[in-house]
C-alpha positions as CSV (number, residue, x, y, z in Angstrom):
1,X,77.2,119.6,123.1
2,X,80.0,117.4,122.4
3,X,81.6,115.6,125.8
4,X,85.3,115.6,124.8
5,X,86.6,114.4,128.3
6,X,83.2,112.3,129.3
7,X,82.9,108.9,129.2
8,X,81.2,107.6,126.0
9,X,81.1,103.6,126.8
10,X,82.8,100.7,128.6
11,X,84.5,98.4,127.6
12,X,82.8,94.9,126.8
13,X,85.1,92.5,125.6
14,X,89.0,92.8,124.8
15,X,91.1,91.3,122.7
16,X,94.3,91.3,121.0
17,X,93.1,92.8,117.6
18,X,89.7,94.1,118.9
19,X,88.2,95.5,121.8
20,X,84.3,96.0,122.0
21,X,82.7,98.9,123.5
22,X,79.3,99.2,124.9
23,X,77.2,102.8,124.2
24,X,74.0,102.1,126.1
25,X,72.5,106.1,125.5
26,X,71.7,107.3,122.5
27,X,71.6,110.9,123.4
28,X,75.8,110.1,123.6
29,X,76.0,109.0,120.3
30,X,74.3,111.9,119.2
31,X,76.3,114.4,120.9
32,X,79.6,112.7,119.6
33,X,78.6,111.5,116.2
34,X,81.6,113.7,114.6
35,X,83.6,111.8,116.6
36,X,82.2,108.2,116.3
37,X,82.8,108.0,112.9
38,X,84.8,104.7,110.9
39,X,88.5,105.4,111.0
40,X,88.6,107.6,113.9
41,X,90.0,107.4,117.4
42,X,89.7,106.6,121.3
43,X,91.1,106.4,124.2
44,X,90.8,103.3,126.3
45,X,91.8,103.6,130.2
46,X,94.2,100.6,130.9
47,X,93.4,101.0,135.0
48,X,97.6,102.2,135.3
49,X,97.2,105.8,134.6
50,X,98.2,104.6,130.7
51,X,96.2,104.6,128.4
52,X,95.3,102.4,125.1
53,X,94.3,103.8,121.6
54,X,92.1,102.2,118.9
55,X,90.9,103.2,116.0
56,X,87.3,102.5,115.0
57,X,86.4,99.8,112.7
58,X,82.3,99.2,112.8
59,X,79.4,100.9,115.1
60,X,76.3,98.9,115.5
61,X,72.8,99.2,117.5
62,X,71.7,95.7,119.4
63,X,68.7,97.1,120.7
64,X,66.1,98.4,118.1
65,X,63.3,99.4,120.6
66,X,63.4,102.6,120.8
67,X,61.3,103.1,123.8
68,X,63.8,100.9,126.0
69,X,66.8,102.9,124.2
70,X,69.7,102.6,121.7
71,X,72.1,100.7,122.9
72,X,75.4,100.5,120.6
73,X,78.6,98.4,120.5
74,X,81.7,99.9,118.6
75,X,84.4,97.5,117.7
76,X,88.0,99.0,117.4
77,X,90.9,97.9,116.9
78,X,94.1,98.6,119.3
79,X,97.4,100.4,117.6
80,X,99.4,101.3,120.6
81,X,99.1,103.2,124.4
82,X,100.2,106.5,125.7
83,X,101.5,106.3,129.2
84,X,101.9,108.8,131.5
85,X,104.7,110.7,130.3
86,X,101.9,111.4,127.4
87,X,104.3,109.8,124.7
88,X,102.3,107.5,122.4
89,X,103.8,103.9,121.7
90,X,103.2,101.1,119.4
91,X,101.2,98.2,120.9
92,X,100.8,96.9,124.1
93,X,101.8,94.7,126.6
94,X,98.3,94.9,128.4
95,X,95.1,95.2,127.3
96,X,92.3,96.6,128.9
97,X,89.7,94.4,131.4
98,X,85.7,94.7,131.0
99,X,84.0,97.5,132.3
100,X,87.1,100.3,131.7
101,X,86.4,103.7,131.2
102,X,86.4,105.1,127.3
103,X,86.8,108.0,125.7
104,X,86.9,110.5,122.4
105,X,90.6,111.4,122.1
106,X,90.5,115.0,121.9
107,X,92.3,117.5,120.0
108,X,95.2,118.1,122.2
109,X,96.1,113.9,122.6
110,X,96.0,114.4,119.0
111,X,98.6,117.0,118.8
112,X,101.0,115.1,121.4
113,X,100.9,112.4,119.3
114,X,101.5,113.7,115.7
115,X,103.5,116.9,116.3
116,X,106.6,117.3,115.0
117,X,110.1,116.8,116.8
118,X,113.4,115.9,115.6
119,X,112.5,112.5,114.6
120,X,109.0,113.4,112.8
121,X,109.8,116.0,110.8
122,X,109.0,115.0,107.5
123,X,105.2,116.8,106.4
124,X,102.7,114.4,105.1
125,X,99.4,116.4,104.9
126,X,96.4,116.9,107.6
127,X,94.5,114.3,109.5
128,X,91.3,113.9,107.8
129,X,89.4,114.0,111.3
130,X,90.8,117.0,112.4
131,X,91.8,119.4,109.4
132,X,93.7,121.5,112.0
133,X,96.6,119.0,113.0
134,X,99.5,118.7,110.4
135,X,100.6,114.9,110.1
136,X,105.0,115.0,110.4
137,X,105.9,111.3,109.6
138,X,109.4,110.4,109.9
139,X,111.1,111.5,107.1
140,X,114.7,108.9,107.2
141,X,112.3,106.0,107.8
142,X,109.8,106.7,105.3
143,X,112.2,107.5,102.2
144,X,114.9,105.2,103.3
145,X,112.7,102.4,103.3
146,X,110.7,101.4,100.4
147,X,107.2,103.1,99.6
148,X,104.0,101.9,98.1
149,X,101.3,104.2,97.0
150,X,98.2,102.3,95.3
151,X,95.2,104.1,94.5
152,X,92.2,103.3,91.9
153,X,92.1,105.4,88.7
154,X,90.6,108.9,90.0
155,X,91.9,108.8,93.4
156,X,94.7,111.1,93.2
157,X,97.4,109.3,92.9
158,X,99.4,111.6,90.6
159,X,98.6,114.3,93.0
160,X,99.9,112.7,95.9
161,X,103.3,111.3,94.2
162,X,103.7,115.1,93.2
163,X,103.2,116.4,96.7
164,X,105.5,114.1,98.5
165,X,108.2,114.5,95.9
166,X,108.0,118.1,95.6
167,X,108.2,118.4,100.1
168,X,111.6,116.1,99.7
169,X,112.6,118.4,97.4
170,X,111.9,121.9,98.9
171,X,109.0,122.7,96.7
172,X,105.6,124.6,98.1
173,X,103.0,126.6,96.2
174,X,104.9,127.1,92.8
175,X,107.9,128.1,94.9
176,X,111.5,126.6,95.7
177,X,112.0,126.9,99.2
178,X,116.0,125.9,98.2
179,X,117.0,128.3,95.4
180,X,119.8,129.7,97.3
181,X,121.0,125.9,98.2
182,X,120.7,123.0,96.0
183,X,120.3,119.8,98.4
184,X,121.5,116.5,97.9
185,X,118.5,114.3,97.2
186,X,117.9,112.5,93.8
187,X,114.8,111.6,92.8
188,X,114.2,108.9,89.4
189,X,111.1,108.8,87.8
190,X,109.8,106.6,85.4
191,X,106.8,108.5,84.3
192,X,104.6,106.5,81.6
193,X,102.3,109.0,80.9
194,X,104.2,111.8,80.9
195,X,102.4,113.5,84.2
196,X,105.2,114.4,86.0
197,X,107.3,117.3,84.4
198,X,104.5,119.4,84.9
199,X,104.6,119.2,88.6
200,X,108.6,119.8,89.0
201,X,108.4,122.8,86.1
202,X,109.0,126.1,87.8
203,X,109.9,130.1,86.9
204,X,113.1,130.4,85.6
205,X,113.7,132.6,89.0
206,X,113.1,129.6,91.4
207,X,116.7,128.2,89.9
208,X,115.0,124.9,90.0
209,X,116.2,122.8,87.0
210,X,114.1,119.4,85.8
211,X,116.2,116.8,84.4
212,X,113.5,115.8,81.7
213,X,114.1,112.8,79.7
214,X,112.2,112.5,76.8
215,X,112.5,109.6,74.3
216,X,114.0,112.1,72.3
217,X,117.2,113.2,74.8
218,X,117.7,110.1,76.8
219,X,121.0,108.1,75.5
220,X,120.9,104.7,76.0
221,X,123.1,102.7,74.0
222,X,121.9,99.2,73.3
223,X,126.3,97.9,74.4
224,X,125.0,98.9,77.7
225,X,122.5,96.2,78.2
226,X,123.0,93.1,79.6
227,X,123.1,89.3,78.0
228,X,119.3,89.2,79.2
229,X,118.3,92.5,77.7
230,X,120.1,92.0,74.6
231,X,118.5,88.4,73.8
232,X,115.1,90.3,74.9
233,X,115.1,92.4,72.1
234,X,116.2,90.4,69.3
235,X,116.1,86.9,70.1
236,X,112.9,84.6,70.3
237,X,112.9,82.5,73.1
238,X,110.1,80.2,71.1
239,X,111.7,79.5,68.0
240,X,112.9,76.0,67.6
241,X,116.8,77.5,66.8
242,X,117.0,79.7,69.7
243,X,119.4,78.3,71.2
244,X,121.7,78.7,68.5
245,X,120.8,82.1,68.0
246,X,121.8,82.9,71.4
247,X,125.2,81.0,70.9
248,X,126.0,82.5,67.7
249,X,124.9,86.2,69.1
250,X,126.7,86.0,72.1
251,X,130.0,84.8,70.5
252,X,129.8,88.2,67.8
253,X,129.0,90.3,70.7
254,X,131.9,89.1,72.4
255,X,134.5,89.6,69.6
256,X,133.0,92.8,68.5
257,X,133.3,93.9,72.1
258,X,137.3,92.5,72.0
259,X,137.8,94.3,68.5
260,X,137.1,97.9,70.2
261,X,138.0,97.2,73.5
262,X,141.7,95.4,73.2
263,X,143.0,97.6,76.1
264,X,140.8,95.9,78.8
265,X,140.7,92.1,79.5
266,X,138.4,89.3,80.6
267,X,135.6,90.8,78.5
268,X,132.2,88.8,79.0
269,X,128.9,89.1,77.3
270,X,127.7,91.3,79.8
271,X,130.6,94.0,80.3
272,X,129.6,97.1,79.4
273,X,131.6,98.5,77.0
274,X,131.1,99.4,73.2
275,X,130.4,97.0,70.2
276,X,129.1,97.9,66.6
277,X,125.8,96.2,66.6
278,X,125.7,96.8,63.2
279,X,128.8,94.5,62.7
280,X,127.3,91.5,64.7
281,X,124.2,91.9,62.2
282,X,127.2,90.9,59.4
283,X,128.8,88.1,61.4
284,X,125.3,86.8,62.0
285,X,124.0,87.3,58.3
286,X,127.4,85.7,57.3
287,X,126.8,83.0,59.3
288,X,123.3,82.3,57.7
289,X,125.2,82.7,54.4
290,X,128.3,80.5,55.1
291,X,129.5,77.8,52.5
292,X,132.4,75.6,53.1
293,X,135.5,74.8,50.8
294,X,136.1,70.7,50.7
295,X,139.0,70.5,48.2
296,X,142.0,69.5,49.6
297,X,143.6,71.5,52.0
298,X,140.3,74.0,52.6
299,X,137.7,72.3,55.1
300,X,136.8,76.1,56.0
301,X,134.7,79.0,54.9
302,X,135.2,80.0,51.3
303,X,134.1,83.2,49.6
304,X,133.1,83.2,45.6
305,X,137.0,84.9,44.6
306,X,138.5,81.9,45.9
307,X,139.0,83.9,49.4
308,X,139.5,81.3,52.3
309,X,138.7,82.4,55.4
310,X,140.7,81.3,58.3
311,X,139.5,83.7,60.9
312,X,135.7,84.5,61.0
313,X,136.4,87.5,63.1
314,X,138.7,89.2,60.6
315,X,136.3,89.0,57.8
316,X,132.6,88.7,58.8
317,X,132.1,92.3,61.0
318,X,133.1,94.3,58.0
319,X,130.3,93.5,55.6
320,X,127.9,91.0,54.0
321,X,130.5,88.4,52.4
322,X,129.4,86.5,48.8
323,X,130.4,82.4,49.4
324,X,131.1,79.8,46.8
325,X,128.3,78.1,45.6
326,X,127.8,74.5,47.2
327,X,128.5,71.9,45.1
328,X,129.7,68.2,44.9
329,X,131.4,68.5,41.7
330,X,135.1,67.2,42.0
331,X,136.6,70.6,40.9
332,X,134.2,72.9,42.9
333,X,133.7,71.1,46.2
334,X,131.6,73.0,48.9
335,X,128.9,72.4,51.0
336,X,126.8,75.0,53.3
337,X,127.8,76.0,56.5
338,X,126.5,74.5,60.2
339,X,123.9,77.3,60.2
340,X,123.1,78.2,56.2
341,X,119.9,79.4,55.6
342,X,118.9,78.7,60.2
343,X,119.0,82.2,60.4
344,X,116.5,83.7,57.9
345,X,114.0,85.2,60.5
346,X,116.9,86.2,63.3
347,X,118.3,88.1,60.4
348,X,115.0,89.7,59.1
349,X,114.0,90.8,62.7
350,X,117.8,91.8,63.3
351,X,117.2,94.1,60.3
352,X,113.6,95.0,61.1
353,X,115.2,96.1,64.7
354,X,118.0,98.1,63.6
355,X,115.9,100.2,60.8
356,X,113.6,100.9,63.3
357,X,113.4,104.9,63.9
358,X,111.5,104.3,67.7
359,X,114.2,102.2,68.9
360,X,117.0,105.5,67.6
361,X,117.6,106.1,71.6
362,X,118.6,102.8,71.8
363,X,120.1,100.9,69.0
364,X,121.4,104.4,67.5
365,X,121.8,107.6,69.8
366,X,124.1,109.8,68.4
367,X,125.9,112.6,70.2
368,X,125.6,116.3,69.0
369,X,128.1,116.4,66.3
370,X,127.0,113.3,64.9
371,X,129.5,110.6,66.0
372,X,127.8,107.7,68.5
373,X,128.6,106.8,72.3
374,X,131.8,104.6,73.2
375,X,133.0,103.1,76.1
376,X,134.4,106.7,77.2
377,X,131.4,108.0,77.2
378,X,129.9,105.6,79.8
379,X,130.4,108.3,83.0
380,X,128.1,110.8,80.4
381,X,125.8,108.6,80.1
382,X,125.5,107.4,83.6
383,X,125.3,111.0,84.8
384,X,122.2,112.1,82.5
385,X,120.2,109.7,85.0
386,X,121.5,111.1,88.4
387,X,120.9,114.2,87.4
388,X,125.0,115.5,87.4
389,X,124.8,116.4,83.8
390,X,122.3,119.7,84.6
391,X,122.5,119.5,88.4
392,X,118.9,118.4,89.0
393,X,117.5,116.8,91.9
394,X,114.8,115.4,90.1
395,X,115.2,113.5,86.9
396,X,112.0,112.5,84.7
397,X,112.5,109.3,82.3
398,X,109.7,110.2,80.6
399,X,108.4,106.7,79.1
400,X,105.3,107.6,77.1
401,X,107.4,107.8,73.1
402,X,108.7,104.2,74.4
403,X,107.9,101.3,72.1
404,X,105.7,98.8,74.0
405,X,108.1,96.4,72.9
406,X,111.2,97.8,74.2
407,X,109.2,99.2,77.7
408,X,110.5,96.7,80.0
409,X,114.1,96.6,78.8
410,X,114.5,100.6,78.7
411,X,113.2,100.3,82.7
412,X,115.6,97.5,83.5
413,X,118.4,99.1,82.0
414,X,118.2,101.9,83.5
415,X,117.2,100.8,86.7
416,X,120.0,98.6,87.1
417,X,122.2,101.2,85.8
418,X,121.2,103.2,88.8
419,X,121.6,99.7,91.2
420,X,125.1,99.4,90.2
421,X,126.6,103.1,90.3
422,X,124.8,102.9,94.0
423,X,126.6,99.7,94.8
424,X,130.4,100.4,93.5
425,X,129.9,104.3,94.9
426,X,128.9,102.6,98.5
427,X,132.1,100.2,98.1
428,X,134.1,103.2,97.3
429,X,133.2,104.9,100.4
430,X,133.3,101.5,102.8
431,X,136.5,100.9,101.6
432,X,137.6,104.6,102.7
433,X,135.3,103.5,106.4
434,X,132.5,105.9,105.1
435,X,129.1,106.0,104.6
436,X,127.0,106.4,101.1
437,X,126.1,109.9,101.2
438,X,124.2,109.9,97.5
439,X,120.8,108.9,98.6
440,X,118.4,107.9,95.3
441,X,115.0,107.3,95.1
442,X,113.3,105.3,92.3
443,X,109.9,106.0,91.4
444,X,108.0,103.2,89.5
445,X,104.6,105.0,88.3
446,X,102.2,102.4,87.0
447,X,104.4,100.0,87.8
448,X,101.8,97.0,86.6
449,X,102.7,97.6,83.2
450,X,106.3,96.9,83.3
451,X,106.8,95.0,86.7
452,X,103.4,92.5,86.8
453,X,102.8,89.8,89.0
454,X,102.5,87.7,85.9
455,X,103.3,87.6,82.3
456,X,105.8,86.3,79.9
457,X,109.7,86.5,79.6
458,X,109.3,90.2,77.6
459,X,108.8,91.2,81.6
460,X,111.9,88.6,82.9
461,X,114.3,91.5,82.8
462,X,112.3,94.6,84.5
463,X,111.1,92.6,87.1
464,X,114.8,91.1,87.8
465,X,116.5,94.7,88.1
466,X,113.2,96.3,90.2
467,X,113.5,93.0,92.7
468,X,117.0,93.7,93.3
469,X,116.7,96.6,94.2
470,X,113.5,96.3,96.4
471,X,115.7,93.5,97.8
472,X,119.2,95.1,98.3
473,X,118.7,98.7,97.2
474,X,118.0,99.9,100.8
475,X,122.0,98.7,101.4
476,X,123.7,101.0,99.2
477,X,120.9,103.8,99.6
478,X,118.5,103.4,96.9
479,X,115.0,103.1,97.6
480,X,112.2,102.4,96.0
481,X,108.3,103.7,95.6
482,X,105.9,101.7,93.7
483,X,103.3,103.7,92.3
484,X,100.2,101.2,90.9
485,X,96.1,101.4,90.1
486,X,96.5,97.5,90.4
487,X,98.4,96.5,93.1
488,X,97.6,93.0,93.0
489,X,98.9,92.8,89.7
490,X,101.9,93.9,90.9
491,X,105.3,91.6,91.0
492,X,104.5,90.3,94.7
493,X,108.2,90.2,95.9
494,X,108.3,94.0,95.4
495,X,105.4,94.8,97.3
496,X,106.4,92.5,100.3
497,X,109.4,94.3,100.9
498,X,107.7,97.6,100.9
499,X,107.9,99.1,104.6
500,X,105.4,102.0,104.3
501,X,102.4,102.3,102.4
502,X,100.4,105.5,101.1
503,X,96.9,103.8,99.8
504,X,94.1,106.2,98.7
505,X,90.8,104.8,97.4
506,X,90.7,101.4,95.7
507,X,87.6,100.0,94.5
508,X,88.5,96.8,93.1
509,X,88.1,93.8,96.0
510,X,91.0,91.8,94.8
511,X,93.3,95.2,95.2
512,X,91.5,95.7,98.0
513,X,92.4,92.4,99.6
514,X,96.4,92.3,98.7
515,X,96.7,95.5,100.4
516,X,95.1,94.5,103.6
517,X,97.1,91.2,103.6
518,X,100.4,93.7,103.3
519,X,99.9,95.7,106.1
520,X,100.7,94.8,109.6
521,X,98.3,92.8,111.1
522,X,97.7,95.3,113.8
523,X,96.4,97.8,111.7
524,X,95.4,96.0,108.4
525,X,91.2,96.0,109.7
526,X,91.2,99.7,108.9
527,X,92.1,99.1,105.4
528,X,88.4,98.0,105.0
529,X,87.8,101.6,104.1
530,X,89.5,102.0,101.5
531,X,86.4,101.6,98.9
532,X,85.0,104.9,100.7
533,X,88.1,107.5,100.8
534,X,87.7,110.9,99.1
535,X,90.2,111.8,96.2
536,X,93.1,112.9,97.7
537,X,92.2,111.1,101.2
538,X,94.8,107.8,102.3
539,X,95.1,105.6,104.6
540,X,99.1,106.1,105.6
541,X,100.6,102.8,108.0
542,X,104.4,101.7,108.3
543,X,107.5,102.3,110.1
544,X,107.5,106.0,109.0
545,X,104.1,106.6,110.7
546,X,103.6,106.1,114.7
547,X,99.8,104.3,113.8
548,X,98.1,104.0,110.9
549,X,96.3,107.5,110.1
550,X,93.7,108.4,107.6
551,X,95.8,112.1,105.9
552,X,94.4,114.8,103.7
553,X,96.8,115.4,101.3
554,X,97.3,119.0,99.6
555,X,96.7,119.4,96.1
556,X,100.2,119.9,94.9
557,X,101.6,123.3,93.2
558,X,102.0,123.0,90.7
559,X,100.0,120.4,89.5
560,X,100.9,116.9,87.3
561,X,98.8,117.0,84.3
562,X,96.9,114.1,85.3
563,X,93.2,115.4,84.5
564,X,90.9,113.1,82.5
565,X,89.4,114.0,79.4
566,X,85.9,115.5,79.8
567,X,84.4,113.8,77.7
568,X,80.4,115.1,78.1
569,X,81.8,118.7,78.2
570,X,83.6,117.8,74.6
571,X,80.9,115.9,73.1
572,X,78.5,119.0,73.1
573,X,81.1,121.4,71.3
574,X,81.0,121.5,67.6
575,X,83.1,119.3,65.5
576,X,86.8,119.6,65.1
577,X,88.8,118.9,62.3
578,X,92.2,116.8,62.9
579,X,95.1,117.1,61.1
580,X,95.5,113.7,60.6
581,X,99.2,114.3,58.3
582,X,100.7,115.6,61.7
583,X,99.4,113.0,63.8
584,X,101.1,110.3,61.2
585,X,104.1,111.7,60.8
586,X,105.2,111.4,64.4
587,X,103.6,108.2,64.9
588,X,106.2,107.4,62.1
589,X,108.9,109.6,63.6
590,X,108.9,112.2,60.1
């Protein structure tokens, strides 16, 4: 017989961050062993009709003689009070003495506390110590603010990305609950092993449209990236000459972008407006190949027809020039240019780059009829990752066909393309006195591959456009979740500004660790059972949530296609062939 309503122990000691509780019959802990489990409630008496809860942290027996009797002591750890009113709040201002009454907080405290109301109305999943109580979390707090869902490899971390994206979004068991209305939320995802499209992939008669990106539809024209992305990709910071690569680089870009832009002024390196990078690779190969007249009255380029070039800019773009010879000879006076011959290896990765069929999306997407992307076609552009293009509230960037290489500057590009429509749309609307009424949410799935704690420049840019916008997103209405297996691997000033966290099992003791040190301090003891949640099963604490709580979360429909490989089960089949000429030919984009 379980004793709901009886008093299971007193209080023995009481603390700020733990209060001990004395269990001197074993025949109590038997009959409330359900209840008396790590992670689960109870309700303290604070001797003024309120009343504190804690949540249960260890359970241990001081007296091993069993003819004198079990005794037991439970150490909790206080999250907050319900007063007489029966509304739950946050902490308290007192804390209970020695000797107070305790006991199991039963179903219908449970339901006061978590049931849904205006403010909570946001469904999260069940509480795992009571399957029968739905967990509402506040729905503006939790996706306004930045998320953090961490989770081992197994844990169900696909799954539970899945589920809360597809409740923002109106999906439920294969169905859209919003056919008839398409809402206003957008949702980015950067999905690196192409999970996701499976899970936002409905009948044609839900009229739910996915805004899939594969590495084969996105268009992202290299004029769009910044002076950092740009020297990413074909600069090497560690060559001895870098420095004049950058200068010589940066100056073509410049006059390249001034050639096709002449209508607009006070063009800088970064402006984002068309240039023919194919025309910098001239100026630049010129450059290496320069030769300068020194008869009288030259002291300037000179081509091998006598040609003498006054104006780089109107010769070098258009193709690969042939100089003079150098010489010393009286009659035939020439000597090579500031940078003959320095640029050998910038050229040769400049061409290597550009010849490249993985990096098409970027150094060469082409429109349908064949003609590439200006500066007019920015707004296009911009709209294929908001979704406006197909009217899609969810919009997959699906990163798996992404070069390794180019990884981190494809995320920061388009990341801080999405930072900066936010920002200019939310100046817009102050200027007009309104608010920004296009909420977007960023989804960073493994997010320790292109966002690490550590690591060398090739990661400088990603992590600079994903720490803006943990750091001012929030401002202009983008927010940010951070999916990761690893999170101590993960950049550290994203996490810290992470207001809610979703953690399912993590076995590692490092990842472990960082995430307790995240969480509040009031609630961060719980965290130590992490290493024993089921899949599916997390430990949920922030401003979205009223205390930390330990949720069941549904399996989503449908599904991400996150399953492992099952490898006994394919071991024991008989061998398979593979066609091996397929495989290579898209490895080699045939």
């Amino acid at each position: 017989m379980i004793h709901l309503n009886n008093i299971i122990g007193k209080v023995l000691s009481s603390a700020p961050n733990l209060i001990s509780i004395m269990v001197d019959k074993l025949s109590i802990l038997e009959d409330n062993k359900e209840h008396l489990q790590i992670g689960k409630y109870l309700k303290i008496s604070e001797g003024n009709n309120n009343h504190i809860i804690s949540i249960i942290q260890n359970l241990k027996a001081i007296n091993y003689d069993v003819s004198d009797g079990l005794r037991f002591i439970i150490d909790s750890q206080p999250i907050g009070c319900i007063t007489e009113d029966g509304l739950f709040h946050r902490g308290s201002l007192t804390l209970p003495v020695p000797t107070e009454p305790v006991y199991i907080v039963d179903t219908g405290t449970l339901d006061r506390i978590f049931r849904s109301d205006d403010e909570f109305d946001f469904p999260l999943g069940v509480l795992s110590q009571n399957k029968h109580i739905e967990l509402n979390i506040n729905g503006n707090k939790f996706f306004s603010k930045h998320i953090a869902v961490v989770g081992s490899t197994g844990a169900g971390k696909s799954c539970a990305v899945s589920k809360i994206l597809q409740n923002a979004v109106g999906i439920n068991n294969d169905q859209n609950q919003n056919s008839t209305l398409l809402k206003n939320s957008h949702i980015v995802i950067f999905d690196i092993h192409s999970e996701y499209a499976a899970a936002f992939t409905l009948e044609e008669d839900q009229n739910f449209t996915l805004n899939d990106l594969t590495v084969d539809k996105i268009k992202l024209p290299y004029w769009l990236m910044n002076s950092e992305e740009l020297e990413a990709i074909f600069i090497e910071s560690n060559e001895s000459n870098s420095h004049n690569q950058v200068s010589q680089f940066k100056n073509a870009v410049i006059l390249n972008k001034q050639k096709y832009n002449s209508h607009l002024s006070d063009i800088t390196y970064d402006t984002p407006v068309f240039f023919a990078i194919k025309e910098v690779f001239n100026y630049i190969e010129n450059m290496n190949r320069e030769v300068i007249g020194k008869l009288d009255g030259e002291n300037c380029p000179k081509l091998s027809n006598g040609t003498l070039i006054t104006n780089r800019k109107d010769y070098y773009f258009s193709q690969v020039l042939d100089f003079v010879q150098s010489s010393t000879s009286k009659d035939n006076k020439a000597s090579n240019g500031p940078f003959y011959g320095e640029f050998n290896r910038f050229v040769s990765r400049l061409e290597t780059k550009l010849s490249d069929k993985r990096l098409s999306f970027l150094l060469n997407p082409q429109k349908e009829d064949g003609s590439v992307y200006k500066t007019n076609d920015f707004e296009e552009i911009l709209k294929q990752f908001l979704g406006y293009i197909n009217k899609s509230n969810v919009t997959i960037v699906d990163l798996s066909g992404v070069p390794f290489e180019v990884l981190s500057i494809t995320v920061s590009l388009i990341s801080r393309l999405i930072f900066d429509f936010c920002f200019h749309y939310s100046k817009l609307k102050h200027k007009n006195k309104e608010l920004n009424d296009i909420p977007v949410l960023v989804v960073c799935e493994e997010a320790h591959n292109y966002i690490p704690r550590s690591g060398g420049a090739e990661y400088n840019s990603s992590k600079k456009s994903i720490e803006r916008i943990a750091k001012e997103g929030r401002k202009y209405g983008l927010s940010l979740m951070v999916v990761s297996q690893r999170p101590s691997e993960v950049s550290e000033t994203i996490f810290a500004q992470c207001n809610n966290y979703v953690a399912l099992r993590l076995t590692n003791h490092n990842d472990q660790a960082y995430v307790r040190n995240l969480m509040p301090e009031s609630s961060n003891a719980i965290a130590e059972i992490l290493p024993n949640l089921s899949p599916g099963e997390c430990l949920v604490v922030g401003d979205a949530v009223l205390m930390p709580t330990l949720v069941q979360l549904e399996i989503p429909k449908p599904e991400p296609k996150s399953q492992s490989i099952k490898f006994h089960s394919e071991w024991n089949l008989p061998w398979k062939d593979v066609e091996f000429s397929e495989v290579v030919k898209r490895w080699r984009k045939e």
